[in-house]
C-alpha positions as CSV (number, residue, x, y, z in Angstrom):
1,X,105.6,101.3,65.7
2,X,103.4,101.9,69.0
3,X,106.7,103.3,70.9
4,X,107.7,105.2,68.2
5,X,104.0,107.0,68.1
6,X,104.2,106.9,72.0
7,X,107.4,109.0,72.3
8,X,106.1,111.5,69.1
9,X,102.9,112.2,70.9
10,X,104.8,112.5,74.2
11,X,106.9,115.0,72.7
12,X,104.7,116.7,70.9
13,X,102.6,117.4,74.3
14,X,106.0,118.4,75.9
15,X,106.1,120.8,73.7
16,X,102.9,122.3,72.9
17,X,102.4,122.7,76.9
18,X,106.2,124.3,76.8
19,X,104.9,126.8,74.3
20,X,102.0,127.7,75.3
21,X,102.7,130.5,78.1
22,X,104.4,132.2,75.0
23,X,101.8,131.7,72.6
24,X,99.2,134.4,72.4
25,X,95.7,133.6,72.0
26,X,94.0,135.2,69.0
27,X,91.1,136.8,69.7
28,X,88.6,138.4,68.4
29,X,88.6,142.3,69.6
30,X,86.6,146.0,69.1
31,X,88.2,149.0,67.7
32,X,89.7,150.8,70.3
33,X,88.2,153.1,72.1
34,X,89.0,156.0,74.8
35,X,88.8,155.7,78.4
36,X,90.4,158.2,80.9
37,X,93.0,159.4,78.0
38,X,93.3,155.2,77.6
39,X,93.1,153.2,74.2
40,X,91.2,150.1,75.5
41,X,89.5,146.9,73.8
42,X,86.9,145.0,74.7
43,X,85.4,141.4,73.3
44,X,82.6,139.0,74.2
45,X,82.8,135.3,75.5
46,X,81.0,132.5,75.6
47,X,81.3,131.2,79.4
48,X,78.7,128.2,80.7
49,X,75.7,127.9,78.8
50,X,74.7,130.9,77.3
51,X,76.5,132.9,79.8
52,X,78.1,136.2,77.8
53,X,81.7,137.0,79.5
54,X,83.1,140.6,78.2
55,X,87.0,140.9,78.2
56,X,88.8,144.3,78.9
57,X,91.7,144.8,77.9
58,X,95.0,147.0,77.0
59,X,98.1,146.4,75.1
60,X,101.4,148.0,76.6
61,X,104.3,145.8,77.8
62,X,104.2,144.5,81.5
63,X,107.2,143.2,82.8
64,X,105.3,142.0,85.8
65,X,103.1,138.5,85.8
66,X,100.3,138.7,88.2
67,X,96.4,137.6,88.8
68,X,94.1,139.0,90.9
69,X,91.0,136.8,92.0
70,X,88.4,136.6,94.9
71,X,89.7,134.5,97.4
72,X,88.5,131.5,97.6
73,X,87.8,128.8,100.5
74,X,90.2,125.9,98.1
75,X,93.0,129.7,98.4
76,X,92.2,129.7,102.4
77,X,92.7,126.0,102.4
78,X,96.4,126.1,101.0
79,X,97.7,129.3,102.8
80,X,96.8,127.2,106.1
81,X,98.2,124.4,104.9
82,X,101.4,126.2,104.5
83,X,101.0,125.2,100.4
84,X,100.6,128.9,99.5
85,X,102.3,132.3,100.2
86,X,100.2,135.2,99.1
87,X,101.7,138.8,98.9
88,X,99.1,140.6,102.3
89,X,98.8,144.5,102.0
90,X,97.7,145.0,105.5
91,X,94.4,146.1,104.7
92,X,92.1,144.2,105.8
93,X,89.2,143.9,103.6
94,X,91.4,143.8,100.6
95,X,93.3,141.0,101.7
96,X,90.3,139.2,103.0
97,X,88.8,139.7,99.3
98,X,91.2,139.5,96.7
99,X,93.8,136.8,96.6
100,X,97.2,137.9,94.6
101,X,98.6,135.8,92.2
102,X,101.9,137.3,92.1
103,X,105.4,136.8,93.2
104,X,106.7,139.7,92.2
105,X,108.5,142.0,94.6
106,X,107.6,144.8,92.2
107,X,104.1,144.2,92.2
108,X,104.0,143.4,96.2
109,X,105.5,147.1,96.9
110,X,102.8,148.7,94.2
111,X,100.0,146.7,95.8
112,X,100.6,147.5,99.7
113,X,101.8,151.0,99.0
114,X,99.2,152.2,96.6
115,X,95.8,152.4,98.0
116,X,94.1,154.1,95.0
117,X,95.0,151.2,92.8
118,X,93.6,148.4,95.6
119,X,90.7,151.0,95.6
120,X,90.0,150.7,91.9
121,X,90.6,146.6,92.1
122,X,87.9,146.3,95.0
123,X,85.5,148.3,92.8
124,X,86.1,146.5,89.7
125,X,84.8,143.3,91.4
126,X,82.3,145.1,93.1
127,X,81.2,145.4,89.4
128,X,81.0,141.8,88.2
129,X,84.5,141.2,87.7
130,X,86.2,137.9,87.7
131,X,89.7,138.1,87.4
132,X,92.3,141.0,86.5
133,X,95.8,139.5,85.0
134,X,99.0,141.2,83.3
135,X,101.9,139.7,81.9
136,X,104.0,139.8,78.4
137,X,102.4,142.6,76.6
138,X,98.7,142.9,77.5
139,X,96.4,143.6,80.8
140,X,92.9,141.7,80.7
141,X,89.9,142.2,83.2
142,X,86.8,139.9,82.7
143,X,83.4,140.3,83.9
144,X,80.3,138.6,83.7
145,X,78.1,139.6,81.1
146,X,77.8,141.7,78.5
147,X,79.6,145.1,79.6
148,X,81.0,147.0,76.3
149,X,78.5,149.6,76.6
150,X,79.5,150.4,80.4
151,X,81.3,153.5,81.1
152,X,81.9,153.0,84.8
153,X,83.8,149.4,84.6
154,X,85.9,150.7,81.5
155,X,87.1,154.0,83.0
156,X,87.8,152.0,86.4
157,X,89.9,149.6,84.4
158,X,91.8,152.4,82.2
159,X,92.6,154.1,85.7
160,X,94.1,150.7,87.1
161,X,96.0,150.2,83.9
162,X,97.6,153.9,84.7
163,X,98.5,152.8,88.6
164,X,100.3,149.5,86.7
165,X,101.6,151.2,83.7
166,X,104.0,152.8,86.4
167,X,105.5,149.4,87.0
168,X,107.0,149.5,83.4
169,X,110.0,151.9,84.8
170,X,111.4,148.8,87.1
171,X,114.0,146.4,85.9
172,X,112.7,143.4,84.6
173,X,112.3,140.8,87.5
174,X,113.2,136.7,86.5
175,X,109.9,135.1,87.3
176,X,111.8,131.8,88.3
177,X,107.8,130.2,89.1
178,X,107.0,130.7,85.3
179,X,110.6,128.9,84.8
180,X,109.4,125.9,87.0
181,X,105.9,126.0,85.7
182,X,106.9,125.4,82.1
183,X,109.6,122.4,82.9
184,X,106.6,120.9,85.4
185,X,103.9,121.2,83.6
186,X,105.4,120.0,80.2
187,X,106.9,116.8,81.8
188,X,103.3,115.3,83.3
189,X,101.6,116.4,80.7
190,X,104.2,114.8,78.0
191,X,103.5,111.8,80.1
192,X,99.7,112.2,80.0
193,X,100.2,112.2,75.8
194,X,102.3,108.9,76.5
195,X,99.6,107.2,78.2
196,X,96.9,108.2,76.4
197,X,98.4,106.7,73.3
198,X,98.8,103.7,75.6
199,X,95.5,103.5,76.2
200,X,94.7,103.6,72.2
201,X,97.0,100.9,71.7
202,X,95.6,98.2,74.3
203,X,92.1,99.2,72.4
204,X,93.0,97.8,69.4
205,X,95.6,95.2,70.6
206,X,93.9,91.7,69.9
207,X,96.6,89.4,70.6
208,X,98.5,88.7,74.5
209,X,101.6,89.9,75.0
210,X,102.7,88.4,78.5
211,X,102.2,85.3,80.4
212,X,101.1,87.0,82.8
213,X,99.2,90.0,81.9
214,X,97.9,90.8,85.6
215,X,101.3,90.5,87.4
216,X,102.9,93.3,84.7
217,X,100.0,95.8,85.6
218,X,100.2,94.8,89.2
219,X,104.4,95.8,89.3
220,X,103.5,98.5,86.9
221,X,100.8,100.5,88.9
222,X,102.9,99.4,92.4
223,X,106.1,101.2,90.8
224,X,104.8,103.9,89.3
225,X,102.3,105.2,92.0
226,X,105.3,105.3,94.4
227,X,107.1,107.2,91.4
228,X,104.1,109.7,91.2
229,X,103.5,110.2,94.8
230,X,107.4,110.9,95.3
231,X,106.9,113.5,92.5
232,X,104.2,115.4,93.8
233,X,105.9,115.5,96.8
234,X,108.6,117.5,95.9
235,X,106.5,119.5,93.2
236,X,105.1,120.6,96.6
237,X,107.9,121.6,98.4
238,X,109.3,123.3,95.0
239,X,105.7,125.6,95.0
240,X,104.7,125.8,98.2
241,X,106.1,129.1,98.7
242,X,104.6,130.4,95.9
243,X,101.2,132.1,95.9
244,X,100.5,130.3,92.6
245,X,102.1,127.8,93.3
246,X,99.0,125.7,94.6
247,X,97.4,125.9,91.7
248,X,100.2,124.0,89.6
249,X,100.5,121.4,92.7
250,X,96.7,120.5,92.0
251,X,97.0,120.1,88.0
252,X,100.0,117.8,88.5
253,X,97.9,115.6,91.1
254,X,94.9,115.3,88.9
255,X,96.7,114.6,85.7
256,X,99.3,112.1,87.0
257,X,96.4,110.8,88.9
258,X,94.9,109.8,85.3
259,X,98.4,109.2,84.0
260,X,99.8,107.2,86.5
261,X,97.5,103.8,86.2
262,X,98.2,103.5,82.4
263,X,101.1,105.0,81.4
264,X,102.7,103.6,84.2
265,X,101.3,100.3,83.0
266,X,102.7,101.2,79.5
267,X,106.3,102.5,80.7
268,X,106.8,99.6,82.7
269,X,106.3,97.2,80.1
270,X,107.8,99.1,77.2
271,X,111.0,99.2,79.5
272,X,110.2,95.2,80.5
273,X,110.3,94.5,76.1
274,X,112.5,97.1,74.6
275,X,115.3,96.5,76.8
276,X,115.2,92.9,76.9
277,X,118.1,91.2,75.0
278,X,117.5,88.0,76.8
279,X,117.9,84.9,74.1
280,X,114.5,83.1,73.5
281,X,113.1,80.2,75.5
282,X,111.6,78.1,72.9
283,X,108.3,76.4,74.1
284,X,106.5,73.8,72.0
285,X,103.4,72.7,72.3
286,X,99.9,71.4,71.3
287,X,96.6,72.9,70.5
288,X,94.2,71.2,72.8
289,X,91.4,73.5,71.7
290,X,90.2,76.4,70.0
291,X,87.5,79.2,69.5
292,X,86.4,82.9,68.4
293,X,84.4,85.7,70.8
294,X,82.6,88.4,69.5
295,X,82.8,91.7,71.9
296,X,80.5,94.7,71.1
297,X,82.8,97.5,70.8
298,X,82.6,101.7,70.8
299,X,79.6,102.9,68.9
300,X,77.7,99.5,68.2
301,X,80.9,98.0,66.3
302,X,81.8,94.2,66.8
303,X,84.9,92.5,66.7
304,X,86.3,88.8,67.1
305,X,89.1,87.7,69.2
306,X,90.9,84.3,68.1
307,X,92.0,81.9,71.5
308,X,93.9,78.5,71.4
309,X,94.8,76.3,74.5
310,X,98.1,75.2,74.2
311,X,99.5,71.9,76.3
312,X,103.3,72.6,76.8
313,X,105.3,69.7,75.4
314,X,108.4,71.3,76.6
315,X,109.5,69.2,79.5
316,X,111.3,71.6,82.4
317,X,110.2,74.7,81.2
318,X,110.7,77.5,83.1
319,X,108.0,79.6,82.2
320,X,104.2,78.7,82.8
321,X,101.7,79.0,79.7
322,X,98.3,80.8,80.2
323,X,95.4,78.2,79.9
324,X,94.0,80.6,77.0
325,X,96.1,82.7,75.0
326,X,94.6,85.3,72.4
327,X,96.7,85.0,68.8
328,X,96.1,86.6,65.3
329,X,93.4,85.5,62.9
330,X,96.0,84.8,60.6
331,X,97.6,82.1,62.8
332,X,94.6,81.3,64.1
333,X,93.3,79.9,60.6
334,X,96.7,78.1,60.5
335,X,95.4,76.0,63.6
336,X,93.7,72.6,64.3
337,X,93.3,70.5,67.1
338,X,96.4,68.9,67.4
339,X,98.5,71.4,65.5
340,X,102.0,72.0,67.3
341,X,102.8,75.3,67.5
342,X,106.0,77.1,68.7
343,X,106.1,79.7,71.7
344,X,109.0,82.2,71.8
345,X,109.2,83.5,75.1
346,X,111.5,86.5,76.6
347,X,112.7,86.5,79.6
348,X,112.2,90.1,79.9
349,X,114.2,93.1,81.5
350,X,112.1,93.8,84.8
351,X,111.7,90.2,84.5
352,X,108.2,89.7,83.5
353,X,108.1,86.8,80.2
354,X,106.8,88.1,77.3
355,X,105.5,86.1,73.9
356,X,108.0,86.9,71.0
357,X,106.5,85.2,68.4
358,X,103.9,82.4,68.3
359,X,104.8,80.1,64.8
360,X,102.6,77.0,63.5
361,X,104.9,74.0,62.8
């Protein structure tokens, strides 16, 4: 049942990260309103706190995908580094200002050619601006605070809207990063799902599954760190070139970084079990001893785990019993000193031994 939920959520956040470049956000907007012979709306935000965030913005098709931000030391750091290539204008302050988010060749010969619209951008930030982005069928600005009521930033932003507008009469341009951001993005993050169900499923598993529990998760975590740092690798050299393409190398490290030490636990063992068509090596063997421990789990709860210490009475075995293996309460109450019990052991695919089935005799 676990694998089964493991793949579903894995797919499911394949999926939902797939979709959502394509899914628009509902939000809550004003009637329009007129700016500079413009119909522009305009909603509020909640940012950090009790920080108010007002939202420009103006529905007309875009065929260009860009974002416009104050550069920032992490930007600097990454164009250095050869990670990131930003679209320069040749002016000076501008460039030094506002880093382009863009790799369109459309958008690079509007931004260096027209200095009104890089006029209009610099004051818009001069006015509390955040971030300016267009794509799909809308063109947002956001500043800090509350700014419906101000004339000044809307008629700047229905002016810069014009100067963009003009970009509708190009052909529409394949954004091939938006192509490689989607297939990314979806794969470590449908392997983020898969270990977080992972996780949830050691939290409520109660009984041992290996012999040797701490060898699996050492191979596990060995083999897929070297997986994950192979993959960032080359999500590196596919983005570097980019000038967004920074940003999506740093989401992959951080979410494989979580991803890696359990799912990579997880992946390597559902492969070691669901793969294995090994016959059974039949272990039998004594109880020399048995007991319950209470743990204290999330929000106050308790819970018991059942343990038994099994002598192997199977002479020449090839596998090594733990000194203290964790069954059910069910076979647990089954048990008494001296009961023989039988161990069904896999030999497993990435050979690491696995219990099959643990049955009183």
């Amino acid at each position: 049942m676990w694998i089964i939920l493991k793949l579903l959520f894995s797919t499911t956040a394949f999926l939902l990260r797939y979709t959502h470049r394509y899914m628009r956000m509902h939000i809550m907007i004003s009637s329009p309103t007129q700016h500079e012979g413009v119909e522009l709306h305009s909603y509020i935000a909640k940012g950090r706190g009790k920080q108010q965030l007002t939202t420009w913005n103006r529905t007309f098709p875009c065929k260009t995908s860009f974002k416009l931000t104050r550069e920032s030391k992490l930007d600097i750091f990454f164009k250095h580094w050869g990670f990131a290539e930003e679209i320069q204008t040749q002016d000076l302050s501008f460039d030094s200002t506002i880093y382009i988010a863009s790799d369109s060749t459309n958008f690079m010969r509007k931004i260096q050619t027209d200095a009104e619209c890089r006029n209009l951008i610099m004051q818009l930030f001069d006015n509390g601006c955040l971030w300016i982005s267009g794509g799909g069928n809308m063109m947002l600005a956001r500043f800090s605070g509350d700014l419906r009521s101000d004339s000044k930033v809307s008629s700047l932003f229905a002016q810069l809207t014009k100067h963009i507008e003009e970009l509708q009469k190009q052909p529409r341009e394949i954004d091939l990063f938006a192509v490689k951001t989607l297939i990314t993005e979806s794969l470590i993050w449908g392997f983020a799902g898969y270990a977080l169900v992972s996780v949830l499923q050691w939290l409520r598993m109660r009984e041992d599954v290996y012999l040797n529990a701490v060898a699996l998760a050492r191979s596990g975590i060995l083999v897929s760190a070297v997986i994950a740092l192979a993959l960032v690798a080359v999500i590196a050299w596919i983005f570097k070139k980019s000038s967004r393409g920074h940003r999506i190398i740093i989401e992959s490290f951080l979410v494989l970084a979580f991803a890696v030490p359990f799912g990579g636990i997880a992946l390597f063992s559902d492969y070691n079990i669901q793969l294995d068509r090994s016959p059974s090596t039949v272990i039998e063997g004594t109880v020399e001893g048995h007991y319950t421990q209470m743990h204290r789990g999330r929000s106050g709860r308790h819970y018991i785990t059942y343990h038994i210490q099994v002598s192997d009475n199977s002479p020449g075995s090839k596998f090594i019993l733990p000194t203290d293996l964790r069954v059910s309460s069910h076979l647990y109450e089954e048990l008494t000193m001296k009961s023989r019990v039988r161990i069904d052991v896999g030999s497993g695919k990435l050979k690491h031994p696995w219990i099959r089935k643990i049955t009183a005799l």
